[in-house]
PyMOL Python script that loads the backbone (N, CA, C, O; Angstrom):
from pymol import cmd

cmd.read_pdbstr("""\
ATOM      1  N   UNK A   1       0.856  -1.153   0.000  1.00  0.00           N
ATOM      2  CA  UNK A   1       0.000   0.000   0.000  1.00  0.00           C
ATOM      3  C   UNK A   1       0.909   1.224   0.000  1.00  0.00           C
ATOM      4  O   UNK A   1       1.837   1.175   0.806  1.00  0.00           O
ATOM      5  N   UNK A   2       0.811   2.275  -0.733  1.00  0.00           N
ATOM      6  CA  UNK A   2       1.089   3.439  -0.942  1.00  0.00           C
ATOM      7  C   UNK A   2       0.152   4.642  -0.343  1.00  0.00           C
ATOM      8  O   UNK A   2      -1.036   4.672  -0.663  1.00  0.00           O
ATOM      9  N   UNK A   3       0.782   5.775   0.654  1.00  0.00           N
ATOM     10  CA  UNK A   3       0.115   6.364   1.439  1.00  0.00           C
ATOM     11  C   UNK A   3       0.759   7.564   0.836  1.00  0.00           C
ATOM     12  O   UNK A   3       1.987   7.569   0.761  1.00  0.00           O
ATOM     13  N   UNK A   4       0.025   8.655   0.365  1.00  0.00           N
ATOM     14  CA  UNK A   4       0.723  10.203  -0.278  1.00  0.00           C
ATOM     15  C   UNK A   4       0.388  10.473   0.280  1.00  0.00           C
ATOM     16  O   UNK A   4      -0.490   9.865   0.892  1.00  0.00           O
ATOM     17  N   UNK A   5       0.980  12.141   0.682  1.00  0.00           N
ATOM     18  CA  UNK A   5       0.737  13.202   2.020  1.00  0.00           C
ATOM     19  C   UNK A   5       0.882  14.545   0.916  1.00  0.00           C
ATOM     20  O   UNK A   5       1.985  14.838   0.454  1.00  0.00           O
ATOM     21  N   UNK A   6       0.128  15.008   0.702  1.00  0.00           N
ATOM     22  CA  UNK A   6       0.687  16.810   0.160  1.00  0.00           C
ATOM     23  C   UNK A   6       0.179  17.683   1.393  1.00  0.00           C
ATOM     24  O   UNK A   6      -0.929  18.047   1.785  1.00  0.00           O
ATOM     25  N   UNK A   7       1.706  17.879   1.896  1.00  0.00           N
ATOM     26  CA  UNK A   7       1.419  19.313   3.129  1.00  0.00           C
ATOM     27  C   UNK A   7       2.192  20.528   2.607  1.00  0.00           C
ATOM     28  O   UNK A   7       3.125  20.708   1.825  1.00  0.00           O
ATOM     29  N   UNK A   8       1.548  21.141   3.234  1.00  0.00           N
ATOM     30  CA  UNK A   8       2.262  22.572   3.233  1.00  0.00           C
ATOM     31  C   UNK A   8       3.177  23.407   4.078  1.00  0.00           C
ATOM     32  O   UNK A   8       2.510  23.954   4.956  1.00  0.00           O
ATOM     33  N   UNK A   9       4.483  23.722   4.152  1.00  0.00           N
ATOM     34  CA  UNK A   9       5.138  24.250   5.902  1.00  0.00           C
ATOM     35  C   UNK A   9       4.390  24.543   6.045  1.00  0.00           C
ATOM     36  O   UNK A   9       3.772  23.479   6.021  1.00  0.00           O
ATOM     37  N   UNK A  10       3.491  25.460   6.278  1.00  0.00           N
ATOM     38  CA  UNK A  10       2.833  26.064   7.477  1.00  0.00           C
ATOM     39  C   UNK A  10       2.213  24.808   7.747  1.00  0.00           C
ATOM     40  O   UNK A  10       2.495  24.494   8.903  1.00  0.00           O
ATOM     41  N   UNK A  11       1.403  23.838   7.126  1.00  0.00           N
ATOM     42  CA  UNK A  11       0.980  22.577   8.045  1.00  0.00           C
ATOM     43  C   UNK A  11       1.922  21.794   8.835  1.00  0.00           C
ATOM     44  O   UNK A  11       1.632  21.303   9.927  1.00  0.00           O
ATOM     45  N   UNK A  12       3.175  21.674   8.204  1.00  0.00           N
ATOM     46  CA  UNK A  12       3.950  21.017   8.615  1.00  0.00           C
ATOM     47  C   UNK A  12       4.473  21.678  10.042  1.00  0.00           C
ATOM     48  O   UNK A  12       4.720  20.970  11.018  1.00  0.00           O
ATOM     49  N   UNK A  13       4.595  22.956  10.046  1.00  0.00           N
ATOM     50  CA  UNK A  13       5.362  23.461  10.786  1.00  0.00           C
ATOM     51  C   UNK A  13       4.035  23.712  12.702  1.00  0.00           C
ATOM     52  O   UNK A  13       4.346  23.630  13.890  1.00  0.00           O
ATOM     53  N   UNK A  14       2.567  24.031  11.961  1.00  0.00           N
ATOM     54  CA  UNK A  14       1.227  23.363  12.683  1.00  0.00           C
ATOM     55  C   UNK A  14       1.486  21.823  13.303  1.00  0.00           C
ATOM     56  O   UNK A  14       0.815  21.521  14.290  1.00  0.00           O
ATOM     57  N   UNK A  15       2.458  20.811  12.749  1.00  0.00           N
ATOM     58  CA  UNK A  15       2.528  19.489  13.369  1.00  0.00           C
ATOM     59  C   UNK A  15       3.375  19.191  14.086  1.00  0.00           C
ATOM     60  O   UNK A  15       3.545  18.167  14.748  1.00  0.00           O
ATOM     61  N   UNK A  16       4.332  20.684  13.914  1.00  0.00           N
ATOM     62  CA  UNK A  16       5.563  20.197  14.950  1.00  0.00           C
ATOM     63  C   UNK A  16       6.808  19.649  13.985  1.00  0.00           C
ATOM     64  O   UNK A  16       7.935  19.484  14.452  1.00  0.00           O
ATOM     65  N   UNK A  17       6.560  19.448  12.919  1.00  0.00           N
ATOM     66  CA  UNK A  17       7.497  18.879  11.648  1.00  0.00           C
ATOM     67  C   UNK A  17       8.771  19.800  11.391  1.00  0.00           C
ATOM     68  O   UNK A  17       8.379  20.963  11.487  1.00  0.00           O
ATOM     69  N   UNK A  18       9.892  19.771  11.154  1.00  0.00           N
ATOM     70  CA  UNK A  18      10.630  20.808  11.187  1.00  0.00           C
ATOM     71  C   UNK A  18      11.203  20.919   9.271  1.00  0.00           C
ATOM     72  O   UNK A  18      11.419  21.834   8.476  1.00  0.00           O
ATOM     73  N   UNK A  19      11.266  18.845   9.233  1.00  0.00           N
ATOM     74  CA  UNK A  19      10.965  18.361   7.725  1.00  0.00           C
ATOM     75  C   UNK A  19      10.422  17.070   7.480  1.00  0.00           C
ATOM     76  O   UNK A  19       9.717  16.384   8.219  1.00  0.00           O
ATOM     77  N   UNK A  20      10.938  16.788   6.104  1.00  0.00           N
ATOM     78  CA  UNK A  20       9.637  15.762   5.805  1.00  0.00           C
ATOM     79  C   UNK A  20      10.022  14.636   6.098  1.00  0.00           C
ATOM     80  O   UNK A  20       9.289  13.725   5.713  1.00  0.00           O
ATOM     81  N   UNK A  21      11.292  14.252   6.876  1.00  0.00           N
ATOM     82  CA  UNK A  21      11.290  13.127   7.582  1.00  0.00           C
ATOM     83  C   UNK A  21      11.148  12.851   8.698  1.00  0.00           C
ATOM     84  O   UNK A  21      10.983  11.674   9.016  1.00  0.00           O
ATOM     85  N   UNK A  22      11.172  14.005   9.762  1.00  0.00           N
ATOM     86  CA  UNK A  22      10.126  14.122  11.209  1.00  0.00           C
ATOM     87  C   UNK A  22       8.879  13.731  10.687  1.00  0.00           C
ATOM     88  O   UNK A  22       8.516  12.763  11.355  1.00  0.00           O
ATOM     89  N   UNK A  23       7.666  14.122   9.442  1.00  0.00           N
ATOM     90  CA  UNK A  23       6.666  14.332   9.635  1.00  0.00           C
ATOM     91  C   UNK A  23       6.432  12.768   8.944  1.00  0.00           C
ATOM     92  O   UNK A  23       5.357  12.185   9.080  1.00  0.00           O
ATOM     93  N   UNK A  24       7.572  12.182   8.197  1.00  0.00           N
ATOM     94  CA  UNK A  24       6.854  10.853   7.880  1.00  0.00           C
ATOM     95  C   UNK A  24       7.213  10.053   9.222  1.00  0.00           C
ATOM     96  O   UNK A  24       6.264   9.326   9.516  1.00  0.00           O
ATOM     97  N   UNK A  25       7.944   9.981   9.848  1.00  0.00           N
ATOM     98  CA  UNK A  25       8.707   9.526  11.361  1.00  0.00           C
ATOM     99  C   UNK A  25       7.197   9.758  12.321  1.00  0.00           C
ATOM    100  O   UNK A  25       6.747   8.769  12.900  1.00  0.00           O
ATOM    101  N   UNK A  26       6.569  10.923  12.425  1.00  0.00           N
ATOM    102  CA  UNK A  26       5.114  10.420  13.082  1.00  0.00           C
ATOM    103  C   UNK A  26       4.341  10.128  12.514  1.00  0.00           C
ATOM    104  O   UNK A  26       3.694   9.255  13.094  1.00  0.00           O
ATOM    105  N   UNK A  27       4.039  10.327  11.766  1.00  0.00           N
ATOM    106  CA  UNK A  27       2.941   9.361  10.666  1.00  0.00           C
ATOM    107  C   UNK A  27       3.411   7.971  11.127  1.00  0.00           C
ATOM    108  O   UNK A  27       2.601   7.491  11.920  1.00  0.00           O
ATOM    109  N   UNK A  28       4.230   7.351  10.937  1.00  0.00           N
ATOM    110  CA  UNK A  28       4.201   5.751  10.968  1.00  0.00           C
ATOM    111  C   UNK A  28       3.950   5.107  11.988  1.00  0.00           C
ATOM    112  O   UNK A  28       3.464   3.996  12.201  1.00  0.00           O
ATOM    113  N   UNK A  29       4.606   6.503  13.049  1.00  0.00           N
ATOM    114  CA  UNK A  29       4.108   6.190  14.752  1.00  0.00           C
ATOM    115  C   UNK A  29       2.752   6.314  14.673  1.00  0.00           C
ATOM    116  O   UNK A  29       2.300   5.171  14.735  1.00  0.00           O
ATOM    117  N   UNK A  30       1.754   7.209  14.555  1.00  0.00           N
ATOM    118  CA  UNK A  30       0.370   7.035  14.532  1.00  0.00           C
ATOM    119  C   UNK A  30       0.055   5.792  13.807  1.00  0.00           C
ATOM    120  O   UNK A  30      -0.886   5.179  14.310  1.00  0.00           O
ATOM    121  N   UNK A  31       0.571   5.263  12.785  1.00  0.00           N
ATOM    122  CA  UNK A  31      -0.245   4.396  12.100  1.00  0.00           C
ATOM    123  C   UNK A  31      -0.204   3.163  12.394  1.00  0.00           C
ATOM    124  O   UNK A  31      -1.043   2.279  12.221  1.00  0.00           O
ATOM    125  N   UNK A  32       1.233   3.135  13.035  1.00  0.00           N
ATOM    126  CA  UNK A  32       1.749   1.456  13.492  1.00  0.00           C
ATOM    127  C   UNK A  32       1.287   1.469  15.066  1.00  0.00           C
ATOM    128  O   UNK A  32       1.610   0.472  15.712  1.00  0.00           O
ATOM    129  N   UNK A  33       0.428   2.692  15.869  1.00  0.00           N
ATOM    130  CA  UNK A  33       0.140   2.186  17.178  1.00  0.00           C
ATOM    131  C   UNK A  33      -0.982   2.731  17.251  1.00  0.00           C
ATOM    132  O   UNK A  33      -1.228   3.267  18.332  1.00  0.00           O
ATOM    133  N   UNK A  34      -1.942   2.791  16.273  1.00  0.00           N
ATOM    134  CA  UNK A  34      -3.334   3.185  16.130  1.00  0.00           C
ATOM    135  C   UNK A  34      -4.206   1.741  17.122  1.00  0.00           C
ATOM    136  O   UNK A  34      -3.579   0.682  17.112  1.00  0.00           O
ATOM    137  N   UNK A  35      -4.719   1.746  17.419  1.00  0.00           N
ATOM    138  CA  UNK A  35      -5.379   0.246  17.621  1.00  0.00           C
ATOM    139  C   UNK A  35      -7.042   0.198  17.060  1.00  0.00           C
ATOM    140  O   UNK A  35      -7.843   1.124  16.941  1.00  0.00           O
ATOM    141  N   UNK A  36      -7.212  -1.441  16.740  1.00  0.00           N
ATOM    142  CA  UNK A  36      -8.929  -1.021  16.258  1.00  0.00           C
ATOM    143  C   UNK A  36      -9.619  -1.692  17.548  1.00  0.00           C
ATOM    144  O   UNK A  36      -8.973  -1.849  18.584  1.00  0.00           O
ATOM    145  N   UNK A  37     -11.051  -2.103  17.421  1.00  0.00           N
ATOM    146  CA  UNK A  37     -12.223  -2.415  18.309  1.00  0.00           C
ATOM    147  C   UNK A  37     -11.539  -2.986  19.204  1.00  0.00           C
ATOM    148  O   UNK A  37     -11.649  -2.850  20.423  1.00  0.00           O
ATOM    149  N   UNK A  38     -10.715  -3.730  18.537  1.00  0.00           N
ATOM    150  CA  UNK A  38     -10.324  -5.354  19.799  1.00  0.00           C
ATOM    151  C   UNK A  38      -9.390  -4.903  20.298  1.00  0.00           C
ATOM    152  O   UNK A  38      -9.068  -5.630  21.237  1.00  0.00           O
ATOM    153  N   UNK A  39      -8.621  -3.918  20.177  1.00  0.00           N
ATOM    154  CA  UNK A  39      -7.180  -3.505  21.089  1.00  0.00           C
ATOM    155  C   UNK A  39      -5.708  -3.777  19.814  1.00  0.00           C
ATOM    156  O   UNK A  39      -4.565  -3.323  19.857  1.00  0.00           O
ATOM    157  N   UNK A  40      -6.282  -4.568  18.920  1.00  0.00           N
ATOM    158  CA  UNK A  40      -5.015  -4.861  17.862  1.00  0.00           C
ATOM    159  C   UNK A  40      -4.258  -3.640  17.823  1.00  0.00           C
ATOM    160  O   UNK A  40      -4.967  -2.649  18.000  1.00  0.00           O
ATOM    161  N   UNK A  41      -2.750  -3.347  17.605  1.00  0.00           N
ATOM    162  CA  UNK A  41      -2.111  -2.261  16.921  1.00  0.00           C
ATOM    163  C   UNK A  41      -2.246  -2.705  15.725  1.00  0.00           C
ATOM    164  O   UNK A  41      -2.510  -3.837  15.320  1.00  0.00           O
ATOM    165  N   UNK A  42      -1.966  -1.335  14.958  1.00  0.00           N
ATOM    166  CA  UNK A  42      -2.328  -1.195  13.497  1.00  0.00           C
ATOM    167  C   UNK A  42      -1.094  -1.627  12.984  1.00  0.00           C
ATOM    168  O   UNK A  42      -1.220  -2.258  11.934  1.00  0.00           O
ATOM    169  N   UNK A  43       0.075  -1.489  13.392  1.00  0.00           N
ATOM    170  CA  UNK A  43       1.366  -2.526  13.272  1.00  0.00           C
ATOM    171  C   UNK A  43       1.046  -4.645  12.566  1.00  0.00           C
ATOM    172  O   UNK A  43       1.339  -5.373  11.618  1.00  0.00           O
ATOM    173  N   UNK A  44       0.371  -4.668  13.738  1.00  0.00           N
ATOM    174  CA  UNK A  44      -0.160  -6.206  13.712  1.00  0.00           C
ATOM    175  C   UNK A  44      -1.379  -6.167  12.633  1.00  0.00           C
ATOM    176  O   UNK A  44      -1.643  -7.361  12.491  1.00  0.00           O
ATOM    177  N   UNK A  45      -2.082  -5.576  11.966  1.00  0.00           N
ATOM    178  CA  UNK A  45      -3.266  -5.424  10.818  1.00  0.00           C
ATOM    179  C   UNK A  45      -3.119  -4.931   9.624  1.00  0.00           C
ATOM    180  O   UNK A  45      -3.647  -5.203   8.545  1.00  0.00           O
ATOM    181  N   UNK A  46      -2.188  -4.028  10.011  1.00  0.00           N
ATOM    182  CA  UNK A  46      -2.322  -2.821   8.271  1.00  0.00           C
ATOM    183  C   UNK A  46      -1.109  -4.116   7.559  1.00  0.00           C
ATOM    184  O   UNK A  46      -0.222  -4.764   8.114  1.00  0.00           O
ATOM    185  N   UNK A  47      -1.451  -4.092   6.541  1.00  0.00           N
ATOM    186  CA  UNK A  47      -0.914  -4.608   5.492  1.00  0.00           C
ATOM    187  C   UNK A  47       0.826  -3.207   5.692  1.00  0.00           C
ATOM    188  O   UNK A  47       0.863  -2.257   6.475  1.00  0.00           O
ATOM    189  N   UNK A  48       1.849  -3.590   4.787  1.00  0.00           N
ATOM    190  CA  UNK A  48       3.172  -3.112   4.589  1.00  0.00           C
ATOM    191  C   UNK A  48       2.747  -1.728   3.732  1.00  0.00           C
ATOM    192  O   UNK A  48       1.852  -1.718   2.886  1.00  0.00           O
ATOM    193  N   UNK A  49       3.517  -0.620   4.091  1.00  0.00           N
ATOM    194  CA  UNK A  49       2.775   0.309   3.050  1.00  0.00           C
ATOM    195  C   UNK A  49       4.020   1.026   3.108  1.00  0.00           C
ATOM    196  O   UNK A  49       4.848   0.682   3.952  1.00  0.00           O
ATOM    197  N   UNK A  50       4.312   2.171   2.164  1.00  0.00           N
ATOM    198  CA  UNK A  50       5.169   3.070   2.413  1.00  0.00           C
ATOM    199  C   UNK A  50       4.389   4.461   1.987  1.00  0.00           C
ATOM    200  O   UNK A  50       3.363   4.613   1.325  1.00  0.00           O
ATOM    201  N   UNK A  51       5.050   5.186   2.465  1.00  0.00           N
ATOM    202  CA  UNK A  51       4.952   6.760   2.801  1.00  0.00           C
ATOM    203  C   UNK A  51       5.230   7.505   2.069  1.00  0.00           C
ATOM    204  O   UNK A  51       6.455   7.463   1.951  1.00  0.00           O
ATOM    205  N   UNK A  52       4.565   8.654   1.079  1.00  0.00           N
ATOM    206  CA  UNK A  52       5.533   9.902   0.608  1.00  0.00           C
ATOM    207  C   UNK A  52       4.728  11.153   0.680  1.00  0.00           C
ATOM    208  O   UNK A  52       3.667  11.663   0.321  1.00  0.00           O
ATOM    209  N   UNK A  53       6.032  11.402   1.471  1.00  0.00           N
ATOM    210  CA  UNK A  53       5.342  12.913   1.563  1.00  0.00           C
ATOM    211  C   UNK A  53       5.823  14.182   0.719  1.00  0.00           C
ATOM    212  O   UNK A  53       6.969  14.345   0.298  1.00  0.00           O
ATOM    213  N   UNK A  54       4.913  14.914   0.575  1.00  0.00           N
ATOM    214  CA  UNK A  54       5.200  16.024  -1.067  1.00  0.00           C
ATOM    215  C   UNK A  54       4.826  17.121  -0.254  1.00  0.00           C
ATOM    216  O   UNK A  54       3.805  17.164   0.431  1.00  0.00           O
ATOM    217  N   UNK A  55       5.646  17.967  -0.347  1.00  0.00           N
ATOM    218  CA  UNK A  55       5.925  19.539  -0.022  1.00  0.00           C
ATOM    219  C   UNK A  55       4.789  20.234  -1.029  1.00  0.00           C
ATOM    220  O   UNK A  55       5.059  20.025  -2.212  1.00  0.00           O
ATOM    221  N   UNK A  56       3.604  20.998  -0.819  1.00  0.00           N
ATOM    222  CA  UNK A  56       2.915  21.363  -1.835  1.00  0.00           C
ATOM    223  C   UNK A  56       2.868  23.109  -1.524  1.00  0.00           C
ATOM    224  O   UNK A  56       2.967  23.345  -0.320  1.00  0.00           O
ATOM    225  N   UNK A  57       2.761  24.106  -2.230  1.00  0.00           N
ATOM    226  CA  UNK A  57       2.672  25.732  -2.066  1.00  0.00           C
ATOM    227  C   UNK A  57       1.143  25.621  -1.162  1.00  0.00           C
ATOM    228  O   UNK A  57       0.172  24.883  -1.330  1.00  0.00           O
ATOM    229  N   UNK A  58       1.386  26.560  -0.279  1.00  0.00           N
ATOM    230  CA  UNK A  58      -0.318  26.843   0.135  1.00  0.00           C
ATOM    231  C   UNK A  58      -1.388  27.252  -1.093  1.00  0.00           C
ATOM    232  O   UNK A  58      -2.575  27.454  -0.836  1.00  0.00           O
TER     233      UNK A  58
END
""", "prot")
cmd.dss("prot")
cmd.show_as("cartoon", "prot")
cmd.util.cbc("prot")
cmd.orient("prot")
């Protein structure tokens, strides 16, 4: 699975991101310790995916 991100600094900089490998670095943390109904982490469910994130103009 393929996950695209188009942010903008000012979003980025709104997330605490300084660049776009802090902001993919929490993304994976949210995604790999999300949990669903039963308590699963999203680590143990989500299928393998990778990340790209794209710098876009406001």
């Amino acid at each position: 699975m393929k996950i695209k991100v188009e942010v903008t600094a000012d979003e980025m900089a709104e997330m605490g991101a300084d660049t776009v490998a802090e902001l993919e670095e929490a993304l994976r943390h949210q995604l790999d310790n999300c949990t669903d109904d039963e308590g699963g982490a999203g680590v143990d469910w989500m299928v393998s995916y990778d990340i790209e994130i794209v710098p876009v103009e406001a």
